[in-house]
N, C-alpha and C positions, 0 to 999 in steps of 0.2 A: 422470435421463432427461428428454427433450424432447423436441415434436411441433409441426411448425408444417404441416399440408400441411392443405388446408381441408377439412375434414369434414361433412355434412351432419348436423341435429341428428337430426331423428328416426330416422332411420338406426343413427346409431351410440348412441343411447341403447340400443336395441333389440340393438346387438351386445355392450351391455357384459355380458349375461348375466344375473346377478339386479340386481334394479331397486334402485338406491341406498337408502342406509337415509336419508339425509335431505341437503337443500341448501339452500343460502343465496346469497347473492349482491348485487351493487350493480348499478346502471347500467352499470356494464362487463364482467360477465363472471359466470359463475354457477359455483361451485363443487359437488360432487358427491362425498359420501363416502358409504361402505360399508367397518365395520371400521376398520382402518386406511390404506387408501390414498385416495390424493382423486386428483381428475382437474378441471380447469378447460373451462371452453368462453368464449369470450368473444362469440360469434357467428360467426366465421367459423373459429375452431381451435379444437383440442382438445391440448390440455397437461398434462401432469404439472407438478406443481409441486415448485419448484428448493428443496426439504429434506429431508431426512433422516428421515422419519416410518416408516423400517420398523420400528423397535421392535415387540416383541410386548404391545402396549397399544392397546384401544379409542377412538377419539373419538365423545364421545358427547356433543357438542355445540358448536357454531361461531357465531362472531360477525362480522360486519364491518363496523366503525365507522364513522363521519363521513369520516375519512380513507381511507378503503377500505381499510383497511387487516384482514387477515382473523384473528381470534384461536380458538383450538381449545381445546377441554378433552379431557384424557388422561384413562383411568380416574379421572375428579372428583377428580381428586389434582394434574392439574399442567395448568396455563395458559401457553399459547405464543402468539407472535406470530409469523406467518410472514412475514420480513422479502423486498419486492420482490414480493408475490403481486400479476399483474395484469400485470405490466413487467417482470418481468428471469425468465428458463428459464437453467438453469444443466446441464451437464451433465459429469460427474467421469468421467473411463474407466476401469474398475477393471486392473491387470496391463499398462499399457501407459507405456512410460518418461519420453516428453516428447511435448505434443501442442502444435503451432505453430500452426495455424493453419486457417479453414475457408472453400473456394472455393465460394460460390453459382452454378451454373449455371442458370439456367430452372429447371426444377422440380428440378433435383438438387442435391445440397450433397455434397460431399468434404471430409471432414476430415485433414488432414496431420500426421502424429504422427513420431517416432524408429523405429515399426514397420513405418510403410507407411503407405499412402492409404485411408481406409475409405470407406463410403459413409453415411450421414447420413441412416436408412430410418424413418420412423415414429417411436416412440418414445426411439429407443436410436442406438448405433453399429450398423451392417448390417454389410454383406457387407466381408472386408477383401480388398480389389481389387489389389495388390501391396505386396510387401516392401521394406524400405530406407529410408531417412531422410528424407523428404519433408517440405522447409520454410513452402515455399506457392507458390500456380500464379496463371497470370495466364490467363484466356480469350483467343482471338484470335479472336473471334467468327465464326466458323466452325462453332462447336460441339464444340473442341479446345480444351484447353490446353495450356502451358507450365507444368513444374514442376522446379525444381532438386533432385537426389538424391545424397544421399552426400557434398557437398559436391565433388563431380568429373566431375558427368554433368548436359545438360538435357536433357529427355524432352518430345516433344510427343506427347498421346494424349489419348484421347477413352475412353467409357466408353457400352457399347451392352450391356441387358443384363446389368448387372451385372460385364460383362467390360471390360475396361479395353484396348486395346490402343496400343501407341505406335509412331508411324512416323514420327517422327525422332529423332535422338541424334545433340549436340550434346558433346564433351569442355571441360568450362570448367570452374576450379577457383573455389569458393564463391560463386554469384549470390546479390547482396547486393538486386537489384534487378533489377524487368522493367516494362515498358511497350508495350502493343502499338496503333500507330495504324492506325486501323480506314482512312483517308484512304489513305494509300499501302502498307496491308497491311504494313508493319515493324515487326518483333519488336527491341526496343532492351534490350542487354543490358548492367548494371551486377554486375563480377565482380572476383576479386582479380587475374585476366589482365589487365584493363581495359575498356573500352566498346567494348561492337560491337553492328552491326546487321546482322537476318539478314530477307531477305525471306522471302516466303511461299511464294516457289516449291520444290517438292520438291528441283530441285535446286541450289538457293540457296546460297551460301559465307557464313559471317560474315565480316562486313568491319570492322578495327578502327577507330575513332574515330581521327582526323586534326587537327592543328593547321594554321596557315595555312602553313607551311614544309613541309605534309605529313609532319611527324612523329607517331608513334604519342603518346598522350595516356599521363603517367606514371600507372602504374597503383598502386595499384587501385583501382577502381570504385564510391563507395558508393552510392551511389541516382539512378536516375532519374526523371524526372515531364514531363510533355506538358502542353504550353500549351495554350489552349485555341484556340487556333490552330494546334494537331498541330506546334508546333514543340518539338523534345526538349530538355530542359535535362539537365546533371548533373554530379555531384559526382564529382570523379576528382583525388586526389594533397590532399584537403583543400582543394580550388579549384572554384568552381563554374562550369560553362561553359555556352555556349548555339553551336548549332547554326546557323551561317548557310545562306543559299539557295543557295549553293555548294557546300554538303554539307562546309565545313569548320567547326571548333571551334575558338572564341574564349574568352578569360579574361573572365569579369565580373563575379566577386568573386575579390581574392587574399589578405584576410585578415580578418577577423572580430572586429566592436567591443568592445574593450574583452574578449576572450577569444581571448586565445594558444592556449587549449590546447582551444578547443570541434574536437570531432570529428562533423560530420555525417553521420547515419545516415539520415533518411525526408525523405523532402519532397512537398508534393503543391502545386497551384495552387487557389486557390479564386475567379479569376478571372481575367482576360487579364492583368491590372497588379497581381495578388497571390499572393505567393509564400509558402507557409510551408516554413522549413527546423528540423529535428528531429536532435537530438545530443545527444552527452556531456560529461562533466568541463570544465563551463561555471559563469559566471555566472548564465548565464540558459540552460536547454537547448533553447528555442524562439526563433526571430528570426521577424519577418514583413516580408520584402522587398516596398516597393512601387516598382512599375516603369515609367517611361518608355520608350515605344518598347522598345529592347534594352535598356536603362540602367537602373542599380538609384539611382532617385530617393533613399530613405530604406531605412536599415534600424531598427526597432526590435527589442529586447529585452524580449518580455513577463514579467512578474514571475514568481518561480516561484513564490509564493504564488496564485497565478489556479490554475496547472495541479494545484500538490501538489507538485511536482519540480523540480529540477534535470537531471531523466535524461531524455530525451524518446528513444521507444524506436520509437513508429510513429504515422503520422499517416493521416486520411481524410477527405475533403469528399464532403459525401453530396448527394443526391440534393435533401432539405430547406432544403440551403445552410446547415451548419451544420460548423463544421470541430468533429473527434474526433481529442484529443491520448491516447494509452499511455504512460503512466511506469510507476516503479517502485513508485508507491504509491495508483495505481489510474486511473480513467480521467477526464479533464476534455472541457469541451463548450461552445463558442462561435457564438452565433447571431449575432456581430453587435453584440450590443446590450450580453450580458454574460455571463460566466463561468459555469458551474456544473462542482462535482467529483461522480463517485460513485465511493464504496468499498465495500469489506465491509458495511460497516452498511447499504450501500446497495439490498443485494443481488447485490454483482459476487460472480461467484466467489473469484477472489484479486485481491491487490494488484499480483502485478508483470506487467506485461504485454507481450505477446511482440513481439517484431520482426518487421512483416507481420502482427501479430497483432488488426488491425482491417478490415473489409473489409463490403457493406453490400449486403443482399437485394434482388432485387425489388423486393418490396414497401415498402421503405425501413427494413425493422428492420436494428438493426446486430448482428455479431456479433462476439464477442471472445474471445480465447485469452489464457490466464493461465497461470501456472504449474502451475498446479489443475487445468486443462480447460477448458472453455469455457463462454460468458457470449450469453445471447440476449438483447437490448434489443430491447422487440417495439415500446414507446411509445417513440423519443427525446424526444416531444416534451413528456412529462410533466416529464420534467427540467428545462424552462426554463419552467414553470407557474410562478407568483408563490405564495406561501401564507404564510400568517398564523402564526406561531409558535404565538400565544396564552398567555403563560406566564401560570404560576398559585403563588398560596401553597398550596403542600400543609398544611405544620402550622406556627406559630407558638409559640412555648413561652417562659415568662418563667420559669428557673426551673426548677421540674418540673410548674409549673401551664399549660395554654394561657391566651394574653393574649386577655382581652374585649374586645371594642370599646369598654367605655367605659373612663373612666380609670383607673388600677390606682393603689395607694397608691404611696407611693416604694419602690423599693426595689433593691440592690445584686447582685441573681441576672441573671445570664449570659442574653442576649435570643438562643434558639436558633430558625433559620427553614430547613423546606427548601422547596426551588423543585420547580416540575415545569411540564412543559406538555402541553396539551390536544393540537397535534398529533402524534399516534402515529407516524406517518408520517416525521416526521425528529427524535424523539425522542433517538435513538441518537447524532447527529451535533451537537446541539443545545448550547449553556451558555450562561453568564448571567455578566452582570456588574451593579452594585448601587453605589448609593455612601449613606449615611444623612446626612441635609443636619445641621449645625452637627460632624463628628464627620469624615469623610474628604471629605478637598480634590480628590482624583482616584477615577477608577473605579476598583473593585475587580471580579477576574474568581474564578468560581469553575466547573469543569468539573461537579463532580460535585451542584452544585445544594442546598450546605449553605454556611450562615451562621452564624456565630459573632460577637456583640460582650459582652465581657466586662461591660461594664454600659449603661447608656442614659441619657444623663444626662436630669433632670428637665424639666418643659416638652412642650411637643411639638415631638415629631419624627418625620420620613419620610423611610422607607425604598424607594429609588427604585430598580426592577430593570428590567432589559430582558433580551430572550434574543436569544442570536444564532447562525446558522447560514454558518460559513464555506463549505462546499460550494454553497451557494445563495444565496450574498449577500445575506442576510435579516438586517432590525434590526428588532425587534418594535417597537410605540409601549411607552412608560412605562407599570408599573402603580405604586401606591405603596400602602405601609403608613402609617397611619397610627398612629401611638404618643404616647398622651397617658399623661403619669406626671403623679402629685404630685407637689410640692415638698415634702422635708422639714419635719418637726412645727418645727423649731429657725428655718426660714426665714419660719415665718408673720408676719403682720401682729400679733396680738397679743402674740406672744414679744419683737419687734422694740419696741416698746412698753414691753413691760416690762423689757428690756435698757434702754435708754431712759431709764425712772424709776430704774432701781438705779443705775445708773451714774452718774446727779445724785445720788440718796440715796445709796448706800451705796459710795463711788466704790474703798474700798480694798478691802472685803466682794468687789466685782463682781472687781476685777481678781485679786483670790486666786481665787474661784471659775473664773474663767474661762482663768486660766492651769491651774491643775488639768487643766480640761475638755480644753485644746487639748493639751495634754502628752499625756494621755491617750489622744482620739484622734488625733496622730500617732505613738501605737505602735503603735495601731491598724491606719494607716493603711503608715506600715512594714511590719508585720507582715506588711498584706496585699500591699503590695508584695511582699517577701520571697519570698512562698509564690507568686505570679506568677512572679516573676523565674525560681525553682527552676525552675516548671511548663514555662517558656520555654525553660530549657536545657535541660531531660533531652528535648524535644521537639525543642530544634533540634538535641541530639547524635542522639538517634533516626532523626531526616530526614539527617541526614549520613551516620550508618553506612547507614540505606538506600541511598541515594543511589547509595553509592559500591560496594559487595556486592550480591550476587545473593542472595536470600531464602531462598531453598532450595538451592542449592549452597556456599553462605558461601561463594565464589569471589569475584575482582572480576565485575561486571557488565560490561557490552558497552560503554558509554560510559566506565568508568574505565579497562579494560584496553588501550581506542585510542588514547585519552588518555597513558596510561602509555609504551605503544609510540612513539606517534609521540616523545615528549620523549626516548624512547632513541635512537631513530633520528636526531632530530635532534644529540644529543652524541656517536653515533659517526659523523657525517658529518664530524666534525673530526677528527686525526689526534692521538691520545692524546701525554704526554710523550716519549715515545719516539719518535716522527714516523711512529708504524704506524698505518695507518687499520685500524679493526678492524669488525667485521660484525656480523651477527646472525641466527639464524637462527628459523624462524616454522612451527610446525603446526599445520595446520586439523583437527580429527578430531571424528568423532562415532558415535555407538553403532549398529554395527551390529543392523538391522532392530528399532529399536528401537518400530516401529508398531506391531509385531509383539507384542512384549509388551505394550506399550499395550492392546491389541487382547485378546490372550489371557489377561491378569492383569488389567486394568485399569489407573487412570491411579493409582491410591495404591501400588501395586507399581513403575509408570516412574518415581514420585518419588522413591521409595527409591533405586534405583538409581542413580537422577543425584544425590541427597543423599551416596551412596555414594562414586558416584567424586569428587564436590566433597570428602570429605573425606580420602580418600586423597592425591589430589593438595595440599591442604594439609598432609599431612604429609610428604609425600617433598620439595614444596618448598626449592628454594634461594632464598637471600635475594635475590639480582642476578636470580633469574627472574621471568617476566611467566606467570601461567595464569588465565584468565578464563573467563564463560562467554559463547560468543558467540549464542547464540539456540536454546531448544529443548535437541534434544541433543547442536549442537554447541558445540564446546571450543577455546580459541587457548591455543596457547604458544611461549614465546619464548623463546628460551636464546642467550646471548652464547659467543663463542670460535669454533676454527676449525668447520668445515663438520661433518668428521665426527666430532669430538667430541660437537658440538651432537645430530649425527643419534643416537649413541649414547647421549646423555642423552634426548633425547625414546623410543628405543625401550624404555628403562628404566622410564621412565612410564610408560608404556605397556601394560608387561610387568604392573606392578604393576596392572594394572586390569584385563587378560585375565586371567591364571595362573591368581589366585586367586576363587573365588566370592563373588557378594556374600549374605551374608545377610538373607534377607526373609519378609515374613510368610508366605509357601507355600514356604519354603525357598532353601537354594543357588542361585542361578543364575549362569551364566558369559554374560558377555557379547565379543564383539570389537569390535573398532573398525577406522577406515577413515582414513588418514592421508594428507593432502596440504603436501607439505613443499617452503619458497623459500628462498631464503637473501637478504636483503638485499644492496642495491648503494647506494653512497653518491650515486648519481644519481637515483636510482627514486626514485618517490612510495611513500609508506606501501599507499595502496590500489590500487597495481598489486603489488605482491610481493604482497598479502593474496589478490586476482583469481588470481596466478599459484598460489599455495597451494591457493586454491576448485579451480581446474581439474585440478590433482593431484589432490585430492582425489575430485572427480568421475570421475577416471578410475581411482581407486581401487576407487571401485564398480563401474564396468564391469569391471573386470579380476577381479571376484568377492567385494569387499570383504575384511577383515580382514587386511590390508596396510597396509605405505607405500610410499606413489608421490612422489617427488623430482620438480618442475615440471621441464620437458620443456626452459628455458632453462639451469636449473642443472645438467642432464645435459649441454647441450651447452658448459657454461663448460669452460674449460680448468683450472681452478682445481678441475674438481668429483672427488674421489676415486676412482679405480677400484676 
């Protein structure tokens, strides 16, 4: 749940009904629990906070640190940190199938989901205002919007009341994109029809977008974006054009650096002569055009290490002058000066982020739709705050003793150290790298903030760490260790000496003795080689079989099974000895409502279950098959030969994973599954058939799950079996 409408304090203290059992708070915002729920105020809202605290357990008692960051005690048994309290409202819709996106009106908010348009009332979802697929709407400041439904209809309506009424309908099939300029009251539309412009009179005609020969512009239509001189730009046929004062459309980019295959999807201006354009299956999935007069001066390619991605899904320039990139693994943020990413740890809801799925309040907080539901950025501007890492030695250990500060004897025990840092705050996103001076020549990185050196040689030595934060381009200063050992009893000054006098005295005495000595220890030192070397391999065969299998499924993992795939794919792109090109065929599946047990048994009963089907499927396994686990609880597989062979070995699998029950600790249970099935083309890329499999699949579920759905191209191939 989430609340942003401005609340008066004493007021609503007075309405919460019995008086909080106790609160805390920083400079920015006061928290308020009773029981278990808590409730925020920061001065001028009142919010629920974005986590999961209804369990039937007391808090009975809270913290909030240095970094404002807020920690809770559960029945004095369990300590949490609520990750984003203060900055990010997060809100999940329960029974509702895909939610796209949220239009802030003045004081109203609609949110657009796969059910309908809700309304956005206090602390929850409200009233739901109509049915239908609603992706996202554009105001035409009027106090109306424009929203695309169904992928076949646009609707302009307004909402009075709670009631929503619309009085225009508009037939266009999938608006990709809207733009309305407030200057000459023009509604510009980007659809798979192509570009057109509808004015604002009731009885107004769309008009399609024109080249200078007066031909219609090849369609279809990906996004449009307004200058800031109300001149319309847009992307239509993979080409981007611009709008002359003659009301005709001119070419001013026709193809895209160093990315044959970039397909743009969002663009927005973040100033008269800057352009940012947002796409797919690129190099880079963001460019930033800067512009002379009409003329696109430079184009760059921002790194996709800045954003997180390669996928750039939607873009937004707010209000603050700060452009907000959506990818697939979570949201990035550009003032100008320098990058910052936020994710999960961040406090976003999810990682992948919707198309139109950024969009920016009033008040200048943003809001974001994810695959999850939606994401309230109430501070952007805390994101590009500078902060101090701070890292620290948590424990130090020579051995199984902690190392003193002063010097320790010599000795041959393993120097263990873990790292941590003081700010709580981006703890989660944080790791280190270290190098120990006379011993590694380059930095060494560790994520999880443990160190290992098998010995330390004598003398003193320092241990040089810093921490670093890729979402926030953060480099701590240096702290360092310092490590003083002895030197060996045999390296002393007096031994040295009397090696020394023996060796004049007793020169064939010394060298018997000392041949002895050094035979000795290097069996010693053999030996202890040896027992390294063993330790090395049973550790690197251990990281390999990880690597390469899933844990708990003993299936291949996601990274060996693509791996495996694509090198198939690429040896049957060739035409076998026989001069037949042969194919392959690929199913996406995964366990029907499997949340559900999750949910109902727990998560050590879902393990079962998917341990279950991992092992079945390795045993029905054929040796020329691919079956992996692709994430969660779906499952890829890939079977060679014709079309419907292939389909009647995967429903074979299949069958063996319905029919029979799995055995678990509460007993039998039968599970279904939900199958989206492509057949490879020796043109296609690996991760369009996989795309084509997803969207089967997906429609496997709409059609009621525990089916297979054959993608909608291989239905329509001529080659595909009746």
């Amino acid at each position: 749940m989430l609340s942003h409408a401005p609340i008066d304090w004493e007021l609503n203290v007075a309405d919460l009904g019995e008086r909080p059992t106790f609160a805390v708070g920083s400079s920015d915002a006061t928290v308020f629990f009773d029981g278990n729920w808590i409730r925020s105020f920061d001065g001028r809202h009142w919010s629920f906070l974005n986590h999961d605290l209804s369990r039937e357990q007391d808090i009975s008692f809270a913290y909030v640190d240095r970094n404002k960051q807020l920690w809770t005690a559960q029945d004095l048994v369990e300590l949490d940190k609520l990750i984003g309290w203060g900055d990010w409202e997060n809100l999940e819709p329960q029974d509702i199938r895909s939610v796209w996106s949220v239009l802030p009106t003045g004081d109203d908010h609609f949110v657009f989901t796969g059910q309908g348009i809700y309304a956005l009332s206090g602390d929850e979802l409200g009233h739901k205002l109509a049915d239908g697929n609603f992706f996202f709407g554009a105001s035409d400041g009027e106090g109306a919007f424009w929203a695309p439904v169904d992928d076949t209809t646009l609707l302009r309506c307004r909402v009075k009341t709670l009631i929503l009424a619309c009085d225009r309908r508009l037939e266009v099939s999938r608006v990709m994109g809207l733009a309305f300029s407030r200057r000459s009251g023009t509604l510009w539309i980007a659809s798979d029809d192509g570009l057109f412009s509808l004015a604002t009179g009731a009885e107004a005609k769309p008009n399609i977008a024109r080249d200078e020969q007066g031909k219609p512009l090849a369609a279809p239509a990906a996004t449009v974006a307004l200058r800031k001189d109300g001149t319309p730009w847009a992307v239509e046929g993979n080409l981007l054009y611009r709008r002359t004062g003659e009301g005709r459309w001119v070419t001013v980019v026709t193809h895209w650096p160093n990315s044959a295959d970039f397909k743009p999807i969002a663009m927005t201006f973040s100033s008269q002569n800057d352009l940012w354009i947002g796409g797919l299956r690129a190099r880079s999935g963001l460019l930033h055009l800067t512009l002379e007069g009409n003329n696109v001066r430079k184009i760059e390619q921002i790194d996709p290490s800045l954003v997180g991605s390669s996928i750039v899904f939607s873009l937004l320039w707010d209000s603050g002058k700060r452009l907000w990139v959506g990818t697939e693994n979570g949201l990035a943020g550009f003032d100008g000066h320098q990058w910052v990413r936020a994710t999960r740890d961040d406090g976003l809801i999810a990682a992948n982020i919707n198309q139109q799925g950024l969009s920016e309040d009033r008040d200048g907080t943003i809001w974001i739709t994810a695959s999850r539901g939606v994401s309230h950025l109430m501070h952007p501007e805390h994101l590009f705050q500078k902060q101090d890492l701070r890292p620290v030695f948590v424990k130090v250990m020579l051995g199984e003793k902690m190392l003193p500060e002063k010097a320790v004897p010599y000795s041959r025990d393993p120097l263990m150290v873990t790292l941590g840092t003081l700010n709580t705050a981006l703890s989660s996103t944080t790791y280190f790298r270290y190098r120990l001076d006379g011993v590694d020549g380059n930095w060494i990185t560790t994520t999880t903030g443990e160190i290992r050196y098998n010995f330390v040689p004598p003398g003193h030595s320092r241990l040089i760490v810093q921490a670093l934060n890729d979402n926030r381009n953060l480099v701590s200063e240096p702290i360092v260790l310092e490590i003083r050992m002895q030197r060996p009893w045999w390296s002393a000054w007096p031994f040295i000496l009397l090696y020394t006098f023996s060796i004049i005295a007793l020169p064939y005495a010394l060298n018997k003795l000392r041949f002895r000595y050094l035979m000795k220890r290097q069996r010693r030192l053999e030996a202890l080689v040896d027992e390294r070397t063993m330790e090395m391999r049973a550790a690197q065969t251990a990281l390999e079989q990880q690597a390469r299998q899933d844990g708990l499924t003993k299936l291949m993992n996601r990274r060996t099974a693509e791996a495996s795939v694509m090198r198939l794919l690429e040896r049957l792109s060739r035409p076998d000895e026989t001069g037949v090109m042969r194919s392959a065929t690929l199913a996406l599946f995964d366990v029907d409502y499997f949340k559900s047990i999750n949910d109902s048994f727990g998560h050590a009963i879902g393990d079962e279950i998917l341990a279950g089907i991992g092992a079945r499927l390795i045993q029905a396994k054929r040796q020329e098959e691919i079956i992996g686990r692709h994430g969660g609880e779906e499952f890829l597989i890939v079977v060679q030969g014709e079309f419907d062979d292939a389909q009647a070995r995967i429903a074979s699998l299949l069958s063996g994973l319905s029919d029979v029950p799995f055995e678990t600790k509460i007993g039998p249970l039968t599970i279904g599954c939900s199958v989206g099935i492509a057949r490879t083309r020796a043109e296609e890329a690996w991760a369009d058939a996989l795309e084509r499999a997803d969207r089967a699949l997906y429609q496997a579920k709409l059609e009621g799950r525990g089916r297979i759905v054959v993608s909608v191209q291989d239905q329509d191939d001529e080659d595909y079996p009746d």
